[in-house]
VEXLUMVEX-461169 format. One record per residue (C-alpha): residue in three letters; z, x, y; residue number from 0. Coordinates in steps of 0.02 Angstrom, whole numbers, plus 50000, padded with zeros to 5 digits. Layout:
N
R  aa    zz    xx    yy   i
R ALA     Z     X     Y NUM
...
END
This chain:
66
R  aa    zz    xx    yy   i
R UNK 56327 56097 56458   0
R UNK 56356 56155 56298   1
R UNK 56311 56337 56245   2
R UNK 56297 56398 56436   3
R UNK 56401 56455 56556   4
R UNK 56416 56463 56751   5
R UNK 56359 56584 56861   6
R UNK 56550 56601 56908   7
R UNK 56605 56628 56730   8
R UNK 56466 56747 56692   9
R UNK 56513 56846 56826  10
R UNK 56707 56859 56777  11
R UNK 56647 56882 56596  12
R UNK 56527 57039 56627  13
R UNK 56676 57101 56776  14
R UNK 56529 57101 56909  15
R UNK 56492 56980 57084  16
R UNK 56410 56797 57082  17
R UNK 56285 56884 57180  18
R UNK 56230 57028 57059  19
R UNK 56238 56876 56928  20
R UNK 56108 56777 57038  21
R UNK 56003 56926 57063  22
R UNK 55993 56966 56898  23
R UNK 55944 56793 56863  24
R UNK 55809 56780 56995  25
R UNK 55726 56953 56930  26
R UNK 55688 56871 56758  27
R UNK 55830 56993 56682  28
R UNK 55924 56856 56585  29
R UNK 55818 56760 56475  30
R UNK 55865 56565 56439  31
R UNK 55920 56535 56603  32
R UNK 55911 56353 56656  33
R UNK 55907 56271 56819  34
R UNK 56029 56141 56846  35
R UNK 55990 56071 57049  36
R UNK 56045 56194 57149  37
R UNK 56137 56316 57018  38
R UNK 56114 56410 56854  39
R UNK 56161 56378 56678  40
R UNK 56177 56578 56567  41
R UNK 56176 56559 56400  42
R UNK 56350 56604 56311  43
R UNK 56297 56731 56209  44
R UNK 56188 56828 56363  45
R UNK 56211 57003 56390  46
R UNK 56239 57082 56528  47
R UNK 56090 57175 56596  48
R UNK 56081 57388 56629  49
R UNK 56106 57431 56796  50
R UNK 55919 57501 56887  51
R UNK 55920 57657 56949  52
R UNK 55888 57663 57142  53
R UNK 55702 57680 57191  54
R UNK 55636 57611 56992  55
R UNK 55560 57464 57073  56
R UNK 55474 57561 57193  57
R UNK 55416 57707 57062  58
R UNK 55354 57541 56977  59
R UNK 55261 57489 57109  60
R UNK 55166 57674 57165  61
R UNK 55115 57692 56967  62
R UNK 55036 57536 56973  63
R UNK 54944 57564 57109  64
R UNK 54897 57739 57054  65
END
């Protein structure tokens, strides 16, 4: 597909895992992602996403709540 890339290539491109590619993916973190069956398409010119510090998602969370 033109203008996209694999989740393989993305990975080797930003020096990171499939897997932190795919979660990044899944947590909305990469927008224009496409589905394609069972895989994803990233858009060429995507960035690669910060790094979360440990516990953000839960600080999230408890000031939501609050």
């Amino acid at each position: 597909m033109k203008g996209y890339r694999s989740v393989s290539e993305t990975a080797k491109k930003w020096g990171i895992s499939i897997r932190w590619v795919n979660q990044y993916i899944l947590e909305g973190r990469v927008p224009g992602c496409e589905r394609l069956g069972r895989s994803w398409a990233v858009p060429e010119d995507a960035v690669k996403p910060e790094r979360q510090k440990p516990g953000a998602k839960k600080r999230e969370r408890e000031e939501k709540t609050s």
